[in-house]
N, C-alpha and C positions, 0 to 999 in steps of 0.2 A: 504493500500500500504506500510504504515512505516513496520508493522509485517513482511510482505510475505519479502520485501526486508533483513529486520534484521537475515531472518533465515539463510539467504546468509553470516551473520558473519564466521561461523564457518569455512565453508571452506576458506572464503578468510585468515582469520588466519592461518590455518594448511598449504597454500600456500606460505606464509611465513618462514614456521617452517621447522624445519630439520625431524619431524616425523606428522602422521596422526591426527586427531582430530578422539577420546578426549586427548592422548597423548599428541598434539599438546599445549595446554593450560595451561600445567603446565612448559612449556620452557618461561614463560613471566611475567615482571613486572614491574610492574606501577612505574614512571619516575614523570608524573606530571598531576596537573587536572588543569582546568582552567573555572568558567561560566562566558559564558558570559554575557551581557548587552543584555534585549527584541533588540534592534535597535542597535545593535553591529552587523556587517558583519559576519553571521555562516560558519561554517566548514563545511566539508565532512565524514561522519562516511567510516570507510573501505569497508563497506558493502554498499556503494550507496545512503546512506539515507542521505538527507540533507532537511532543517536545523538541524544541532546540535548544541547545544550552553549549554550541558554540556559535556566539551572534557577530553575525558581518554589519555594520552602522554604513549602510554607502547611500550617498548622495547623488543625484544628476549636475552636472557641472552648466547646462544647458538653461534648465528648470527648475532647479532645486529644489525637487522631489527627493523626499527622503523615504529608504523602506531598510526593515530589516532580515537577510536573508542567514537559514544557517550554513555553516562549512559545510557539512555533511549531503546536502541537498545541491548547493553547489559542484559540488566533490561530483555528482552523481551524472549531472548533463555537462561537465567540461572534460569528462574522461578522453582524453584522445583526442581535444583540442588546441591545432598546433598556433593557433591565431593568440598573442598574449591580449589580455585584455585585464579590467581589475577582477575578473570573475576565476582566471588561468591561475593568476597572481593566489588569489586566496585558499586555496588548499595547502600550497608551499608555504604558507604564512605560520599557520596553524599547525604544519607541521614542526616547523622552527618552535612555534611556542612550545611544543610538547617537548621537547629534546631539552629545553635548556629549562623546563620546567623542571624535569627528570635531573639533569646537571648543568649546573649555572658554568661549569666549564665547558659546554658546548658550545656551538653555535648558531646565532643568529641567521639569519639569510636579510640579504639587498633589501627585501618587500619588508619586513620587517623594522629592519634601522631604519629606510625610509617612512613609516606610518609614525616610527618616534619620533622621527624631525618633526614632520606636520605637526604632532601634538604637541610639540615644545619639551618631550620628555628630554632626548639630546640635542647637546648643542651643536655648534657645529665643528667643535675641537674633539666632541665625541664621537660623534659621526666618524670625523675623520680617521680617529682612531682605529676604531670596530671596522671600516673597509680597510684598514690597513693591514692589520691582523687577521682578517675575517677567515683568510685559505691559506694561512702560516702553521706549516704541522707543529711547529715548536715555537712557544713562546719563553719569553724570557718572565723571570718569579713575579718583577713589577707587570709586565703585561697581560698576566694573566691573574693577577688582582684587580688590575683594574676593568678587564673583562668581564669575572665575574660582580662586580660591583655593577660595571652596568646591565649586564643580565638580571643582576637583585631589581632594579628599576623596571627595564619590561616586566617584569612579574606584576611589582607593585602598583606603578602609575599606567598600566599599557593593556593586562593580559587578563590577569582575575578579576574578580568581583568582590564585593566587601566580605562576604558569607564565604566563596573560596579562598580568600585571604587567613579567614581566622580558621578555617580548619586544616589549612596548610600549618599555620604556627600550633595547633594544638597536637597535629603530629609531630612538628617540629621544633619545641618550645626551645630551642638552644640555637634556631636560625634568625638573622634579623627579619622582621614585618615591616611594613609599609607606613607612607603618613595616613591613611586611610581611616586605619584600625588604631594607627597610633592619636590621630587626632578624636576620634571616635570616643577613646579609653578616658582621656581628659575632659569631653567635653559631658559625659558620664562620669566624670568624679572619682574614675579609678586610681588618675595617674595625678602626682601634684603638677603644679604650675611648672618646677623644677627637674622631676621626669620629663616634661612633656616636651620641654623646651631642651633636653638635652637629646632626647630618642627623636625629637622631629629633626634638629640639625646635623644630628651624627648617625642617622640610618643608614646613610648609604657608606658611610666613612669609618665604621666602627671596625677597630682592629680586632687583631685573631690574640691581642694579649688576655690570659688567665683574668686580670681585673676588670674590663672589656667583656669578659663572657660572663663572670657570675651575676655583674650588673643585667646585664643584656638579659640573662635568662630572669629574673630575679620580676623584671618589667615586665616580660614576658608571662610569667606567671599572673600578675596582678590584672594584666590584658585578656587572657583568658578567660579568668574566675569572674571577674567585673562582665565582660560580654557573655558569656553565657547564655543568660536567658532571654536576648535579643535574639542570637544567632540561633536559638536553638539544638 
């Protein structure tokens, strides 16, 4: 039933669009993704198919029509589509997300670094970086801190959701979290003024020192217990 419905993207896109599909497909680009949480409330893909809970944000650049479609449904009518388009683009996106979800030491892909620039995640000294390194088998100690540091950032400002954020940190209470959950925690009364103010400017920055981690898990814990029963 997901297939038969998914084939139904095309046209609901080109219904959208100012011109026919395939034409249609090259008037659009990707805005934002978002996965969710297994037990996060899913979306609507355009095409009818729900649950989605990896969501594509794209826009018409023509009309600015906005819809939301999932990977998955995408995934399923660009199989074997050699025309790039933002539709080609989006299954390689989300595969990068999964990879560096999996290991912050992995890598990004081009579609992805570029979706951070748009959002303002990196700059352009990062950018630069991350294509510098991007197909380097071997990185040097500092480049591949600061690799994963910016892969911590896709996670937090780019990839997850607030709900999969904290149940990332509940399984992983010894990893750093995001400003998301960290501003969340504060404005809930978990974290003081002086937590908050230190885990919001040192998340992305926070060393691998022993005093660095008992802190870190310590916030960590008080973020958890405090969201709880929002997150469920």
């Amino acid at each position: 039933m997901a297939q038969e419905v998914a084939w139904r993207l095309p046209e609901e896109i080109a219904a959208l669009s100012t011109t026919p599909w395939p034409q249609a497909k090259h008037e659009w680009a990707l805005k934002g993704i978002t996965m969710l949480d297994p037990g996060e409330d899913s979306q609507r893909c355009l095409c009818g198919h729900m649950p989605i809970r990896e969501l594509c944000h794209i826009e018409n650049r023509i009309n600015h029509n906005r819809a939301i479609v999932g990977n998955h449904c995408v995934r399923l009518f660009t199989a074997g589509d050699t025309e790039e388009s933002v539709f080609s683009s989006i299954p390689r996106i989300f595969d990068a997300c999964k990879r560096i979800l999996l290991d912050r030491r992995r890598s990004a892909n081009e579609g992805l670094i570029q979706l951070a620039v748009d959002r303002g995640v990196f700059n352009q000294w990062e950018q630069n970086f991350y294509l510098d390194v991007l197909r380097k088998r071997k990185l040097s100690a500092r480049q591949e801190n600061v690799k994963v540091k910016l892969n911590n950032k896709l996670v937090h400002l780019l990839i997850l959701s607030e709900r999969a954020a904290y149940r990332l940190l509940q399984a992983h209470p010894e990893q750093t979290t995001g400003p998301r959950l960290i501003n969340l925690a504060h404005d809930r009364g978990q974290l003081t003024d002086r937590e908050w103010r230190h885990y919001r400017d040192n998340w992305d920055k926070i060393g691998n020192g022993e005093i660095d981690r008992i802190e870190r898990i310590r916030m960590n814990r008080k973020i958890i217990d405090g969201l709880r029963d929002q997150m469920g």
